[in-house]
mmCIF file of the N, C-alpha and C atoms, coordinates in Angstrom:
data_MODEL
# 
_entry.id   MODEL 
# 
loop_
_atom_site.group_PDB 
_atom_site.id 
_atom_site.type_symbol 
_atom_site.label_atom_id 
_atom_site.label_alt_id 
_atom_site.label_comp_id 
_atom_site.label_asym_id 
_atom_site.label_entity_id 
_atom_site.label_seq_id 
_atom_site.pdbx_PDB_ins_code 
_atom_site.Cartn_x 
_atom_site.Cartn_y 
_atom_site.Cartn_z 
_atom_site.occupancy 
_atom_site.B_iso_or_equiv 
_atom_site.pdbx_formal_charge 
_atom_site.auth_seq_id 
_atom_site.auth_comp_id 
_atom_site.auth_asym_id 
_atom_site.auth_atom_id 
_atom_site.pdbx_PDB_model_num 
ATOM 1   N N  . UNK A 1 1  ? 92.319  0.140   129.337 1.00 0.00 ? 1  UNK A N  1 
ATOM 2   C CA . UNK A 1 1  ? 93.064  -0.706  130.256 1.00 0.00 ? 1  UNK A CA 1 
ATOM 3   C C  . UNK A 1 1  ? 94.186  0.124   130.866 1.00 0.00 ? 1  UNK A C  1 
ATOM 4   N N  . UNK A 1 2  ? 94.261  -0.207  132.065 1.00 0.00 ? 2  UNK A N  1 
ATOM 5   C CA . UNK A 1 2  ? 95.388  0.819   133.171 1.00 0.00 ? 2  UNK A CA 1 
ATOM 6   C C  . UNK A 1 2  ? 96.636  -0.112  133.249 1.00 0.00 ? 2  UNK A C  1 
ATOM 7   N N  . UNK A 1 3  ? 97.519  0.602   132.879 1.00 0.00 ? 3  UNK A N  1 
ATOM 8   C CA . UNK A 1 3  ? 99.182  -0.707  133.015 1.00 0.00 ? 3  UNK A CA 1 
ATOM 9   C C  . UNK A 1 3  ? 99.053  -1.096  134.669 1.00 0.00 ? 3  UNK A C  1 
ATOM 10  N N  . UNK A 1 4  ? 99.324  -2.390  134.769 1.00 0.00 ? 4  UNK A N  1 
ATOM 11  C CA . UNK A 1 4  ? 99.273  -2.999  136.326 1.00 0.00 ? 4  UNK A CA 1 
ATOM 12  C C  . UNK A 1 4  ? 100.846 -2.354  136.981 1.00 0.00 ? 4  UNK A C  1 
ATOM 13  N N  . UNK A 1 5  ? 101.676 -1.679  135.845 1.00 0.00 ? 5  UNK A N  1 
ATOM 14  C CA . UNK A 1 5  ? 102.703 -1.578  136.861 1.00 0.00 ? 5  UNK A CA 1 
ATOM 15  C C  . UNK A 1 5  ? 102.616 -0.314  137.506 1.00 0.00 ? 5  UNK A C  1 
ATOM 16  N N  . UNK A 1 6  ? 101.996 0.789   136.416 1.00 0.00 ? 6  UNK A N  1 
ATOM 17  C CA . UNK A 1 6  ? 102.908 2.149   136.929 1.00 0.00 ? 6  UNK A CA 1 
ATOM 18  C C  . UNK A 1 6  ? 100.549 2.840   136.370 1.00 0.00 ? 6  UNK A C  1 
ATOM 19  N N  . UNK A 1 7  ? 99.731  2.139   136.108 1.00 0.00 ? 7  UNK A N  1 
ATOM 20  C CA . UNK A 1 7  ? 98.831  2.757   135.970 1.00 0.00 ? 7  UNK A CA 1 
ATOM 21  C C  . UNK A 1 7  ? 98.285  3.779   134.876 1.00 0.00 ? 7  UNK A C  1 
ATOM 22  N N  . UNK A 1 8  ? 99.245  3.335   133.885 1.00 0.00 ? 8  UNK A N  1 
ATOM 23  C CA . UNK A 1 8  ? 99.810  4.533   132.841 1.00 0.00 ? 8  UNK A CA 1 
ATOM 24  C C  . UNK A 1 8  ? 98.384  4.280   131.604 1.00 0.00 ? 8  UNK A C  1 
ATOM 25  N N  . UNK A 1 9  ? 98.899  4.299   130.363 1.00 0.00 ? 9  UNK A N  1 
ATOM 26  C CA . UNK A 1 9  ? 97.682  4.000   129.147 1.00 0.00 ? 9  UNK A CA 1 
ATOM 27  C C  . UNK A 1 9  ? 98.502  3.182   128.394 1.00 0.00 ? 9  UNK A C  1 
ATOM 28  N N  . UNK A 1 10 ? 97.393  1.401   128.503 1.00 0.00 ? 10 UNK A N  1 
ATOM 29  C CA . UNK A 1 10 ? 97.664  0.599   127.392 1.00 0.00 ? 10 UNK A CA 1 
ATOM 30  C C  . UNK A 1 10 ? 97.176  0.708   126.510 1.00 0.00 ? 10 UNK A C  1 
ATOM 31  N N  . UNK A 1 11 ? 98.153  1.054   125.580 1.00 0.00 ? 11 UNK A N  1 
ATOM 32  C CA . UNK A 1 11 ? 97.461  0.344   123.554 1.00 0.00 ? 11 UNK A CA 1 
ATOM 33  C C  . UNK A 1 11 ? 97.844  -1.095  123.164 1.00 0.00 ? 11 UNK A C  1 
ATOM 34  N N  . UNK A 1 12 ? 96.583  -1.592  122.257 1.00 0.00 ? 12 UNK A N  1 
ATOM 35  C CA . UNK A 1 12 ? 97.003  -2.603  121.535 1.00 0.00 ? 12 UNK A CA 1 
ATOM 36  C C  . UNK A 1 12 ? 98.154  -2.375  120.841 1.00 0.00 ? 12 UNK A C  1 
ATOM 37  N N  . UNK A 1 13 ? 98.662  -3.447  120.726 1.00 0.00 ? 13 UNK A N  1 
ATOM 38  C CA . UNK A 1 13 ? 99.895  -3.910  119.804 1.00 0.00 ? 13 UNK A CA 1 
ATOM 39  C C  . UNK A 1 13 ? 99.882  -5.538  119.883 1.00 0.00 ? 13 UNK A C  1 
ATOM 40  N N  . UNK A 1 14 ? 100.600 -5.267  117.831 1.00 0.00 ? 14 UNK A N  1 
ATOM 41  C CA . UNK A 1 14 ? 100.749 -6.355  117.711 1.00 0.00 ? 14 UNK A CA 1 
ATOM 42  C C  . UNK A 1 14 ? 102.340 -6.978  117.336 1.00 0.00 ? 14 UNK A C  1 
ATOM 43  N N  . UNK A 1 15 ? 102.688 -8.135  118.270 1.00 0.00 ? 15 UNK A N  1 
ATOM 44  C CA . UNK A 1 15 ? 104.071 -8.296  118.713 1.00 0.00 ? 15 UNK A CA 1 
ATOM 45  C C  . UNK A 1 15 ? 104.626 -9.069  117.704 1.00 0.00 ? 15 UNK A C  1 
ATOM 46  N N  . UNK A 1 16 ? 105.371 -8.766  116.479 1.00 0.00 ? 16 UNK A N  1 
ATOM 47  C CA . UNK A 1 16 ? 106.369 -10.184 115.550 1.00 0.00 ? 16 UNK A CA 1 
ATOM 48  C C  . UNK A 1 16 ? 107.837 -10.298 116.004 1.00 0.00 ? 16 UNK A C  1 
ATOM 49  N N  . UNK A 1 17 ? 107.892 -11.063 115.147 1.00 0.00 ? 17 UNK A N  1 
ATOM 50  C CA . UNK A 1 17 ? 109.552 -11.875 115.654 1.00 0.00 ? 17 UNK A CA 1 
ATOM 51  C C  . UNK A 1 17 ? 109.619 -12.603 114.348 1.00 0.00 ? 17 UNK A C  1 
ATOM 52  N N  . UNK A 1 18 ? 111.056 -13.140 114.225 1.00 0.00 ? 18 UNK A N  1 
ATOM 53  C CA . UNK A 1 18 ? 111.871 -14.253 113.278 1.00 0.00 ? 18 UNK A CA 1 
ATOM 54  C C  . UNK A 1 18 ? 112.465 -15.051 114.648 1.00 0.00 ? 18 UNK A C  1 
ATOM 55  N N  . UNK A 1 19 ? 112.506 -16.666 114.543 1.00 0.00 ? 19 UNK A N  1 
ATOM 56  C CA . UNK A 1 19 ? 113.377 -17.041 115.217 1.00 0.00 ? 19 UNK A CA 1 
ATOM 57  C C  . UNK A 1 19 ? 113.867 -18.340 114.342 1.00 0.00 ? 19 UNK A C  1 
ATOM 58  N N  . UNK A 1 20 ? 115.332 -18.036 113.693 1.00 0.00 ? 20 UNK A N  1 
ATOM 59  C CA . UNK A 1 20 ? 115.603 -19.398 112.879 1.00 0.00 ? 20 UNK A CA 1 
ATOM 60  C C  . UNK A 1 20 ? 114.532 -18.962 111.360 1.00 0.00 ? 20 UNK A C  1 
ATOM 61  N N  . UNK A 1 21 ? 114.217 -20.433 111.217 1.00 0.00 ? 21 UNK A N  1 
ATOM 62  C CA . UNK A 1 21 ? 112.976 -20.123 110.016 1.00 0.00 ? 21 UNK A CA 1 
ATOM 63  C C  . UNK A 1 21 ? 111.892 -19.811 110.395 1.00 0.00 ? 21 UNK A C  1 
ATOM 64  N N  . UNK A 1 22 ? 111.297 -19.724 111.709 1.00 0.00 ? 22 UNK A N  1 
ATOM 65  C CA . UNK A 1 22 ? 109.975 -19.384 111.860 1.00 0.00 ? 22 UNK A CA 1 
ATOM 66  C C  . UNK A 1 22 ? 109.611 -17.821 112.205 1.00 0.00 ? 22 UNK A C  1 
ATOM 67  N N  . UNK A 1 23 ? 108.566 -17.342 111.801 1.00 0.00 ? 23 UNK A N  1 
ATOM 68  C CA . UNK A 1 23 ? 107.809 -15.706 111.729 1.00 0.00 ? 23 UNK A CA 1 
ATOM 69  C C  . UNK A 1 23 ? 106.990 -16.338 113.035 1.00 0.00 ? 23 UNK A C  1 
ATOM 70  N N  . UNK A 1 24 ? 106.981 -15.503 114.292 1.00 0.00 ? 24 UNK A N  1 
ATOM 71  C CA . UNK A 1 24 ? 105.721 -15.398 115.360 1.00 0.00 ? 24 UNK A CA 1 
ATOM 72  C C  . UNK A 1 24 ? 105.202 -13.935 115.351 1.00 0.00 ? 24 UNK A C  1 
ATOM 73  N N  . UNK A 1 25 ? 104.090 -14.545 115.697 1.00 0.00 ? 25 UNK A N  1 
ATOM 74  C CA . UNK A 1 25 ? 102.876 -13.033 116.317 1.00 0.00 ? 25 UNK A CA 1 
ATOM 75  C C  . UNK A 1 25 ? 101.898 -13.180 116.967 1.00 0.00 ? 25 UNK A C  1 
ATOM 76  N N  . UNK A 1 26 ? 101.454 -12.207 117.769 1.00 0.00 ? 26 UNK A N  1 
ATOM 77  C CA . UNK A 1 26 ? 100.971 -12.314 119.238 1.00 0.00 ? 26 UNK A CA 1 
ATOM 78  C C  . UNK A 1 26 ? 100.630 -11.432 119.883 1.00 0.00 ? 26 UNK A C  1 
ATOM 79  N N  . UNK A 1 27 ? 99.273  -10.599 119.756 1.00 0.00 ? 27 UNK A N  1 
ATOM 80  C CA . UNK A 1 27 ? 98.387  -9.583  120.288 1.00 0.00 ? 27 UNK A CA 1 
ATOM 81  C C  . UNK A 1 27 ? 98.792  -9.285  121.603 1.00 0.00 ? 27 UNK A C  1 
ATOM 82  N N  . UNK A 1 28 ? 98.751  -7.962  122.092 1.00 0.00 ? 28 UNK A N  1 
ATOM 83  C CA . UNK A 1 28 ? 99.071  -7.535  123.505 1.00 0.00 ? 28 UNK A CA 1 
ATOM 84  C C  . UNK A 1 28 ? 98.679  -6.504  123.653 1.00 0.00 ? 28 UNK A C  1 
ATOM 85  N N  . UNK A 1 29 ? 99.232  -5.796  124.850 1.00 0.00 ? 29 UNK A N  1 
ATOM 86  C CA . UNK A 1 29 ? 98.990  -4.618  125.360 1.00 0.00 ? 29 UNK A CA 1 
ATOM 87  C C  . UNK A 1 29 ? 100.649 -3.958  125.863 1.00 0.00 ? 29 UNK A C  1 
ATOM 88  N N  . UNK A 1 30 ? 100.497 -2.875  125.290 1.00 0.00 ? 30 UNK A N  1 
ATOM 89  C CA . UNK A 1 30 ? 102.143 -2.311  125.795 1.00 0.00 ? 30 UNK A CA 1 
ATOM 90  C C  . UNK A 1 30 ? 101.356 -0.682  126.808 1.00 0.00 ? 30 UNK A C  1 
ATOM 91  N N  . UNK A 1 31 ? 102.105 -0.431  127.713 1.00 0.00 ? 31 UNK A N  1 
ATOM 92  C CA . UNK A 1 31 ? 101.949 0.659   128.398 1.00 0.00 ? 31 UNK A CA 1 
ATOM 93  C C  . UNK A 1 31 ? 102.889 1.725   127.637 1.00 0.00 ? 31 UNK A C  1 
ATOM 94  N N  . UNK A 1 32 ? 102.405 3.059   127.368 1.00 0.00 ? 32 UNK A N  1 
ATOM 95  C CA . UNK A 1 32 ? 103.273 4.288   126.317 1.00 0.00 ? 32 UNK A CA 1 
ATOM 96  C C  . UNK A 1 32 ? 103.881 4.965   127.480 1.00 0.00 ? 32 UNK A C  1 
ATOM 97  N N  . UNK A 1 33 ? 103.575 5.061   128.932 1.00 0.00 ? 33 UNK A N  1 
ATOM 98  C CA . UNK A 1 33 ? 104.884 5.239   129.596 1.00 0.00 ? 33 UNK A CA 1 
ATOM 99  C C  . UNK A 1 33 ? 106.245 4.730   130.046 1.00 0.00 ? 33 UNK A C  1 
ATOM 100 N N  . UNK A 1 34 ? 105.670 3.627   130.703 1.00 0.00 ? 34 UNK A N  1 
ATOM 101 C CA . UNK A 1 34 ? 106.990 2.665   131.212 1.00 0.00 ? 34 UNK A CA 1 
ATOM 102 C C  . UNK A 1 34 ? 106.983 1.674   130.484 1.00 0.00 ? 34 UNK A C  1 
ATOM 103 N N  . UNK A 1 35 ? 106.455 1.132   129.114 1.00 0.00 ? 35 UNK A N  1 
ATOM 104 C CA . UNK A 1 35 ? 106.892 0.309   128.280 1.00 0.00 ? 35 UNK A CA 1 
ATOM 105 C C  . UNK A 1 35 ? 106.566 -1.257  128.974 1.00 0.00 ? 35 UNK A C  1 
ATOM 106 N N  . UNK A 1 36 ? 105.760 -1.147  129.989 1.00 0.00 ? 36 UNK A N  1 
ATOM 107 C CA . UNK A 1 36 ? 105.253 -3.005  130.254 1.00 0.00 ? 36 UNK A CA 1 
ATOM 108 C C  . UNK A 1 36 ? 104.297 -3.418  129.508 1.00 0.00 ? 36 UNK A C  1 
ATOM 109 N N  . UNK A 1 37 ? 104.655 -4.742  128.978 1.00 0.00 ? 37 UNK A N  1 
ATOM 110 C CA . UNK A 1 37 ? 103.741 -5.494  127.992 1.00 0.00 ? 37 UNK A CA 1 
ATOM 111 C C  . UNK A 1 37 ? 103.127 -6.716  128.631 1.00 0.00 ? 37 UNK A C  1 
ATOM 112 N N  . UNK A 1 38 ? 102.097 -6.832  128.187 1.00 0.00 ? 38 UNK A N  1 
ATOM 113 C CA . UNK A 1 38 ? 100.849 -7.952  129.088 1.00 0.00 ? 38 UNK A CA 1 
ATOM 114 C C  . UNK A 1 38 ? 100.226 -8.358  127.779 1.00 0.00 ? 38 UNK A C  1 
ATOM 115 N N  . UNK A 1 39 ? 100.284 -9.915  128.074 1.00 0.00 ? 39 UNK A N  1 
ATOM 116 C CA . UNK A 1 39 ? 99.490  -10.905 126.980 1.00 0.00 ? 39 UNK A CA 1 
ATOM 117 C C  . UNK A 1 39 ? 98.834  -11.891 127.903 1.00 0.00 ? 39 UNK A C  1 
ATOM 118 N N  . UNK A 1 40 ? 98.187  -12.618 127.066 1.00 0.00 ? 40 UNK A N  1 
ATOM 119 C CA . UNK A 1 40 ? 97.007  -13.745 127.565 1.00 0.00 ? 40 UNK A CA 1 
ATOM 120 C C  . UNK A 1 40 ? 97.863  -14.255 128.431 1.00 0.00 ? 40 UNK A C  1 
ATOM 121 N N  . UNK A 1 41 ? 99.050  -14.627 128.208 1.00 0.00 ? 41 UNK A N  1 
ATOM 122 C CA . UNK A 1 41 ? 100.090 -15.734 128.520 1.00 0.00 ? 41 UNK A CA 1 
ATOM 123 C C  . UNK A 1 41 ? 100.602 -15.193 130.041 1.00 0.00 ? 41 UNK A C  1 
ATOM 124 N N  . UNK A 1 42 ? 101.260 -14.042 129.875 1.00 0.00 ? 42 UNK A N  1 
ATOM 125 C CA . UNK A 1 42 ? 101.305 -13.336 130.964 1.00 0.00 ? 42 UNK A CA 1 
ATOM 126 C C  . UNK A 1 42 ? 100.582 -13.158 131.890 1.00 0.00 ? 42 UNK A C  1 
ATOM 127 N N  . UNK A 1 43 ? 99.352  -12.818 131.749 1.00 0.00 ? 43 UNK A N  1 
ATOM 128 C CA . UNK A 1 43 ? 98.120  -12.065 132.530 1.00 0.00 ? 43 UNK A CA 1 
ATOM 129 C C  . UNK A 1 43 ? 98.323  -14.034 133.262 1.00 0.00 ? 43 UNK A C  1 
ATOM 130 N N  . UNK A 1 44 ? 98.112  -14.966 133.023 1.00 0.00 ? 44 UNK A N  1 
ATOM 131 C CA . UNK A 1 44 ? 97.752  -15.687 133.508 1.00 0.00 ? 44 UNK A CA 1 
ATOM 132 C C  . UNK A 1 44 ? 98.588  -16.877 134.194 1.00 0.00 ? 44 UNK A C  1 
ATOM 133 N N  . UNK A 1 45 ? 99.942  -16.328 133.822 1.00 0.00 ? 45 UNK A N  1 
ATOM 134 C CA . UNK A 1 45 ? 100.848 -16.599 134.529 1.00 0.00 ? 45 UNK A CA 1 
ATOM 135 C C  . UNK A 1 45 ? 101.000 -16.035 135.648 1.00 0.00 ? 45 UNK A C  1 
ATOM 136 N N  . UNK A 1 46 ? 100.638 -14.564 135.953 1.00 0.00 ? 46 UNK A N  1 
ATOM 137 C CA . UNK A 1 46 ? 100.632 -14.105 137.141 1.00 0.00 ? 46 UNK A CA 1 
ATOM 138 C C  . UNK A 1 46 ? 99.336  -14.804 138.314 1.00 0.00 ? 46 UNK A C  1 
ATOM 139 N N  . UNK A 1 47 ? 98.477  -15.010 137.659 1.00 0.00 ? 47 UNK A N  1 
ATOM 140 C CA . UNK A 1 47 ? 97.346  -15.640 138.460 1.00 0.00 ? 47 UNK A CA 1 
ATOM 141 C C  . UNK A 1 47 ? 97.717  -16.980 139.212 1.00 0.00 ? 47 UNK A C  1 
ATOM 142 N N  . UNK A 1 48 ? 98.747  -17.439 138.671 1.00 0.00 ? 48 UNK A N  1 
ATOM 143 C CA . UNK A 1 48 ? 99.369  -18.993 139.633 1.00 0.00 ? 48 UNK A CA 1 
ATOM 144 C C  . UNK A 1 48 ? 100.060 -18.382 140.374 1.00 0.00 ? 48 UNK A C  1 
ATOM 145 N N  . UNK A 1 49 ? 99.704  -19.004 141.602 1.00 0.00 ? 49 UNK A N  1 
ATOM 146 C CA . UNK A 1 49 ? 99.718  -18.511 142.796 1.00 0.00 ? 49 UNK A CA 1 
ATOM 147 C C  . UNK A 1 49 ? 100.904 -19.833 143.222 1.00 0.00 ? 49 UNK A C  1 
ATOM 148 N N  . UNK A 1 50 ? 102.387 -19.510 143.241 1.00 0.00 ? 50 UNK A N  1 
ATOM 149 C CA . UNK A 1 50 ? 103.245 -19.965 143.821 1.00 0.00 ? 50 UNK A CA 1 
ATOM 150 C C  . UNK A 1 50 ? 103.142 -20.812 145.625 1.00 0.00 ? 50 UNK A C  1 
ATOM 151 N N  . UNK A 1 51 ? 103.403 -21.752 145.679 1.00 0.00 ? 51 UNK A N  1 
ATOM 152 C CA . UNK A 1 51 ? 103.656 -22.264 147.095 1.00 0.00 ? 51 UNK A CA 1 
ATOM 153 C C  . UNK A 1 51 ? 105.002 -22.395 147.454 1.00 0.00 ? 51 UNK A C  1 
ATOM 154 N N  . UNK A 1 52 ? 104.961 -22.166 149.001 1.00 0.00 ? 52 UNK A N  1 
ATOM 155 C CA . UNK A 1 52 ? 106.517 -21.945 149.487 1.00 0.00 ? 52 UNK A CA 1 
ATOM 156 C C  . UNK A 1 52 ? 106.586 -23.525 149.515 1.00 0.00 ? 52 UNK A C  1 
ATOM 157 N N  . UNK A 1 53 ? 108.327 -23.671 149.262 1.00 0.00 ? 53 UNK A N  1 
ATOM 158 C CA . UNK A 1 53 ? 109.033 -24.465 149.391 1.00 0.00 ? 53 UNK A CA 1 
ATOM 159 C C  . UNK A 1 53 ? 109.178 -25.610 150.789 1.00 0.00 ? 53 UNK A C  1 
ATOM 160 N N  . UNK A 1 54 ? 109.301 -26.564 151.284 1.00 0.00 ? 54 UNK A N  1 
ATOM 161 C CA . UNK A 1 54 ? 109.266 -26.787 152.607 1.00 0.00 ? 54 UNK A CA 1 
ATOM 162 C C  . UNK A 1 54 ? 110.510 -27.456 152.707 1.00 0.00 ? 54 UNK A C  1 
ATOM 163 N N  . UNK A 1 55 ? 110.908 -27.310 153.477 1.00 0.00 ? 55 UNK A N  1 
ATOM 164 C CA . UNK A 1 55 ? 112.348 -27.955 153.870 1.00 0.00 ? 55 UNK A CA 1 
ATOM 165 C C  . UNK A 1 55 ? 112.599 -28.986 154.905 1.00 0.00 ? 55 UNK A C  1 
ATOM 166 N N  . UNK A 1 56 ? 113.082 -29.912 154.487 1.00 0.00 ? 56 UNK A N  1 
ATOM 167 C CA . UNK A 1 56 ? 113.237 -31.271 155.103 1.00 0.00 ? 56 UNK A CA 1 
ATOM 168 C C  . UNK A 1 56 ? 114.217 -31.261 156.100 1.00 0.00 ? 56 UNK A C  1 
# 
């Protein structure tokens, strides 16, 4: 996989956290040059395709 920002080399990684009492984790992709990370969540957040605003 090619990083969408800079074209670089993604590796898997896997992402944890503490927040409060709860442990999260959450498979991704990090780029080893410029450090952009892409998940399911992401990837498909970019795919909604925003509409302009209209003004009254």
């Amino acid at each position: 996989m090619n990083c969408p920002r800079c074209s670089g080399w993604m590796v898997h990684e896997n992402f944890y956290g503490l927040e409060d009492e709860y442990a999260w984790f959450y498979p991704g992709w990090r780029c080893v040059y410029c450090g952009e990370i892409v998940d399911k969540v992401i990837l498909s957040n970019r795919k909604v395709v925003s509409r302009p605003h209209r003004r009254s």
